[in-house]
C-alpha positions in Angstrom: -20.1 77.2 -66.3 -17.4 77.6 -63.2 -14.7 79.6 -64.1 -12.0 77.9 -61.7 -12.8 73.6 -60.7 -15.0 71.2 -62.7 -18.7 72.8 -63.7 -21.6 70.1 -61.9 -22.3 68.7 -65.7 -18.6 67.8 -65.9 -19.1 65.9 -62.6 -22.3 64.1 -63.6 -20.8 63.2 -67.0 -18.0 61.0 -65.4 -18.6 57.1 -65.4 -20.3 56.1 -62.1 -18.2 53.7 -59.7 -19.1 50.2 -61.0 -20.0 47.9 -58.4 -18.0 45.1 -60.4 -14.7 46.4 -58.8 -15.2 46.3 -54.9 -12.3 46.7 -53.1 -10.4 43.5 -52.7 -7.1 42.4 -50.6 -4.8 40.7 -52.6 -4.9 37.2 -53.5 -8.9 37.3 -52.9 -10.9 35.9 -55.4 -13.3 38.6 -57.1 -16.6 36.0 -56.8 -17.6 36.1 -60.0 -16.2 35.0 -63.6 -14.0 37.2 -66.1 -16.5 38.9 -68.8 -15.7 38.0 -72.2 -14.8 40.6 -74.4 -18.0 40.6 -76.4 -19.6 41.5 -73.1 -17.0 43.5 -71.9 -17.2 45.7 -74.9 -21.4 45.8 -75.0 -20.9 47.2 -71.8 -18.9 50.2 -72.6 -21.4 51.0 -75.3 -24.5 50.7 -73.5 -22.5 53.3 -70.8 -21.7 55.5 -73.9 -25.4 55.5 -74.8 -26.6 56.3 -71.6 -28.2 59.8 -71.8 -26.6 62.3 -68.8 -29.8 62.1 -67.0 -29.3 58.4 -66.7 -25.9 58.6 -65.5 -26.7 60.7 -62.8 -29.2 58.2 -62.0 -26.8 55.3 -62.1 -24.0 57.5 -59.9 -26.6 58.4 -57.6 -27.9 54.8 -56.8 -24.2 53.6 -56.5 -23.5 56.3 -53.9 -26.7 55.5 -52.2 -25.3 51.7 -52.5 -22.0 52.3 -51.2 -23.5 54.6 -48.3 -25.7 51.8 -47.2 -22.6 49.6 -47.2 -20.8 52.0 -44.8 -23.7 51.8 -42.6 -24.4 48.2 -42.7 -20.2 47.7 -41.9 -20.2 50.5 -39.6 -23.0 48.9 -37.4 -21.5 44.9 -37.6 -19.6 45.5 -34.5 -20.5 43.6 -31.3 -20.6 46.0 -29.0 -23.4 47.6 -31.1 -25.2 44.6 -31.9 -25.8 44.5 -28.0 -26.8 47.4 -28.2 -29.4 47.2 -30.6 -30.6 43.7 -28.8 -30.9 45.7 -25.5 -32.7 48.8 -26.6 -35.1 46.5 -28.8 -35.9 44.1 -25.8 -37.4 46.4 -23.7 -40.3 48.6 -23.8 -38.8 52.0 -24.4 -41.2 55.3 -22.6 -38.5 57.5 -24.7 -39.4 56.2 -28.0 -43.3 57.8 -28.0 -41.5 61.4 -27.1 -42.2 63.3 -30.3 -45.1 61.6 -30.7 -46.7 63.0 -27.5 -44.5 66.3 -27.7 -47.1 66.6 -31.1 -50.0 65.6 -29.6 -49.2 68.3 -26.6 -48.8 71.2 -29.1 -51.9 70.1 -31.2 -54.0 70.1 -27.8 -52.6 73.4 -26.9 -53.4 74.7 -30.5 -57.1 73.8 -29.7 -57.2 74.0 -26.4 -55.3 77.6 -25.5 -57.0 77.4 -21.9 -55.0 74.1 -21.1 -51.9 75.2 -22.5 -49.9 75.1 -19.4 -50.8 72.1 -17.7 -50.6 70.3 -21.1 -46.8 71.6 -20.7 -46.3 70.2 -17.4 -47.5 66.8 -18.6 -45.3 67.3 -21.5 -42.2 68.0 -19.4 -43.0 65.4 -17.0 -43.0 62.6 -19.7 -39.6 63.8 -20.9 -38.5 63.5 -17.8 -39.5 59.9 -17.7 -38.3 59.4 -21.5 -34.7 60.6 -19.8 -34.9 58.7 -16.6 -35.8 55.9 -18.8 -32.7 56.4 -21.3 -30.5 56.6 -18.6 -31.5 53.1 -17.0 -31.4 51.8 -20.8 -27.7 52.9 -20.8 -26.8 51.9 -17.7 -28.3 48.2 -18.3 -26.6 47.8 -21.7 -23.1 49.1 -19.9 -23.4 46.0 -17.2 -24.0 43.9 -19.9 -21.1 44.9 -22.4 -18.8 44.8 -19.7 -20.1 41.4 -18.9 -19.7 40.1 -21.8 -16.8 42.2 -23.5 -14.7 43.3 -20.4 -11.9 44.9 -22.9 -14.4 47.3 -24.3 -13.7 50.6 -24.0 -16.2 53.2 -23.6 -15.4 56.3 -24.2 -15.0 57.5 -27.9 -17.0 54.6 -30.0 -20.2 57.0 -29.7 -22.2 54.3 -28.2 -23.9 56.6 -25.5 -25.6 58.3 -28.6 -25.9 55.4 -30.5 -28.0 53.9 -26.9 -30.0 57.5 -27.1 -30.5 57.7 -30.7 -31.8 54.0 -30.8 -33.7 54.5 -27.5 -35.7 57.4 -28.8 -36.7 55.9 -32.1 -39.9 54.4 -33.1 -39.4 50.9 -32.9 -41.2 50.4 -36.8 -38.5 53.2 -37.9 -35.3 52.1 -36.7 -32.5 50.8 -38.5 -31.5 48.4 -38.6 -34.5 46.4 -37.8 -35.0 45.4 -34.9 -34.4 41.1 -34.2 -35.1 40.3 -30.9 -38.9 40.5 -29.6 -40.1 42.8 -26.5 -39.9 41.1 -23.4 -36.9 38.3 -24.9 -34.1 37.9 -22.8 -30.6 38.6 -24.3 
């Protein structure tokens, strides 16, 4: 029990946000038909019924709906829609970094007596991962400009989106990747 603000029970007893009532300009249609009032009222019983542990559950998934949402909105743009294309066209040396970086300290676990040129392999790929990166950005900058010449640059976070994208596994980035290896964009 908190002495001063809601206690956490408090919080997780409140309704969870419905996903019928997205937000909605006016004059938009809402897409689907008006419940009835038999269903409209079955409704509020079954989310009466609901034991707490349940309603967590329910306001957790619609959080983890409405976060996904943000993402998929925040990542419709064009400029990073490029952006993805580029990074997913080409084979990326930055993406296998941690992977080696692993593989390096495993070796070195097992290997002590190769420890340090097993380090100056591993600095020398991240050098290449970087170098790598670097013509990745610059590639993708020629072609935004190209193709959206009013872009600005600076302060959309695209140089870390480039990075982020660029150092990812290709089987774990999000969102998926649509173009092949090699396809030109």
């Amino acid at each position: 029990m908190k002495l001063f603000g809601k206690s956490r029970d408090a919080a997780a007893e409140q309704e969870p946000v419905s996903e019928a009532s997205p937000e909605r300009q006016p004059g938009e249609r809402k897409g689907r038909p008006t419940p009835t009032r038999k269903q409209a009222e079955a409704e509020r019983r079954r989310r009466l019924q609901l034991s707490p542990k349940e309603r967590k559950k329910m306001a957790r998934e619609a959080e983890r709906r409405r976060r996904m949402e943000a993402y998929e909105a925040r990542d419709r743009t064009p400029e990073k829609e490029l952006a993805r294309n580029v990074v997913d066209s080409r084979f990326n040396i930055a993406e296998f970094v941690l992977p080696v970086m692993l593989l390096s300290l495993a070796a070195t676990i097992v290997l002590p007596q190769y420890t340090q040129p097993f380090a100056y392999a591993m600095y020398g790929f991240l050098l290449l991962a970087i170098l790598d990166g670097v013509l990745c950005w610059r590639r993708y900058k020629r072609l935004l400009l190209e193709r959206h010449p009013r872009t600005d640059l600076t302060g959309k976070g695209l140089r870390f989106y480039v990075a982020g994208r660029v150092m990812t596994l290709r089987m774990m980035r999000t969102p998926k990747p649509t173009v092949k290896r090699g396809e030109k964009i």
